[in-house]
N, C-alpha and C positions, 0 to 999 in steps of 0.2 A: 645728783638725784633729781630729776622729775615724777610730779605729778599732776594730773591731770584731771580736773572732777566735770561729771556735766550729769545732766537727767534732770538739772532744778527747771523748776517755772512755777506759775500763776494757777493755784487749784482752789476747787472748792473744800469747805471744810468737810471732814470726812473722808475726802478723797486720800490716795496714795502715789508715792511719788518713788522710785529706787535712783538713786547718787550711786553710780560706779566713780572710783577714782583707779586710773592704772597708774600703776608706780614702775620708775624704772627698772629695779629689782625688788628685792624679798625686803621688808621689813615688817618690823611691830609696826601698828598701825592705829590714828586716832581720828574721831572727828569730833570736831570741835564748830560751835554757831555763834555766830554776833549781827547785834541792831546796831544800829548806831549811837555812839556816845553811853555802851556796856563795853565791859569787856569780854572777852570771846570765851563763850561758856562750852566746858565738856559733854560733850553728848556720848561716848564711847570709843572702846577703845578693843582690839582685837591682838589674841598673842600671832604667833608665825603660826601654832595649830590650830587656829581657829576657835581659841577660847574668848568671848566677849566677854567686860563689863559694859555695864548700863548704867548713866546718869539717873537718879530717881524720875527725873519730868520726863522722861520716854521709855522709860522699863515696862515693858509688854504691850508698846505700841510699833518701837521700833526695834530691828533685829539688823544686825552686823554678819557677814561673812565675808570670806576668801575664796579665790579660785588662783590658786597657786600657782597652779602652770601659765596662767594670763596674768600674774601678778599686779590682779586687781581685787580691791575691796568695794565690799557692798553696804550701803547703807539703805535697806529697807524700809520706807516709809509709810505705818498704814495711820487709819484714825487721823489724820491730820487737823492742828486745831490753828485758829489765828495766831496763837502764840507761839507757834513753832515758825512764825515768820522769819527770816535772817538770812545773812549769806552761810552759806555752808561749807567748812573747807574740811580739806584732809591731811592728815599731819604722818611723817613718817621719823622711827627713831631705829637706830641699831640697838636699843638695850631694853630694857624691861615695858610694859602698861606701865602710862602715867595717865591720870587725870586732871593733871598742870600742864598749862601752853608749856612750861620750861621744861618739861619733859621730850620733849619731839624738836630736831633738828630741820626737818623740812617739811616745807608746807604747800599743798596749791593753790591757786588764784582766788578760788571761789566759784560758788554756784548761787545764783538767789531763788529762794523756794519764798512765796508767796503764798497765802494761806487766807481765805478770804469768808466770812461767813455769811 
């Protein structure tokens, strides 16, 4: 399984950022953010039909979807505050939404979104 995240970089606060990751194939899907010296917190998580949850610290800032035939996931970034600083990665699983790293089998490299006020 590969995946691939990119669209991170250096914004103003307020500003908006979209994270596509394309995945080899079809799975559940999550993404997941970390600073350094945290550990890597849930941001959301998408089923195969495109139902999201949302971590409470970005619930109606940011929005998740799929494009299934490109089997890639989006992570929509508006309102962007400093604290949404981190690398941002994306997690893929064959089984249920988890909002545990231990839920998701594969993961991509990372993107780093910077958020600057």
């Amino acid at each position: 399984v590969r995946l691939v995240e990119s669209g991170g970089g250096s914004v103003q606060a307020g500003a908006s950022l979209r994270l596509p990751c394309a995945a080899s194939g079809r799975y559940t899907m999550g993404w997941f953010r970390q600073v350094p010296g945290k550990d890597r917190e849930f941001v959301g998580t998408i089923t195969l039909y495109g139902s999201p949850t949302y971590s409470d610290s970005v619930k109606g800032r940011f929005t998740m979807s799929r494009d299934n035939a490109k089997n890639t996931v989006y992570l929509q970034m508006n309102g962007l505050k400093p604290e949404d600083t981190a690398v941002y990665y994306c997690a893929a699983t064959n089984g249920a939404t988890s909002t545990e790293t231990q839920g998701y089998n594969y993961w991509g490299q990372g993107t780093q979104v910077t958020v600057s006020s």
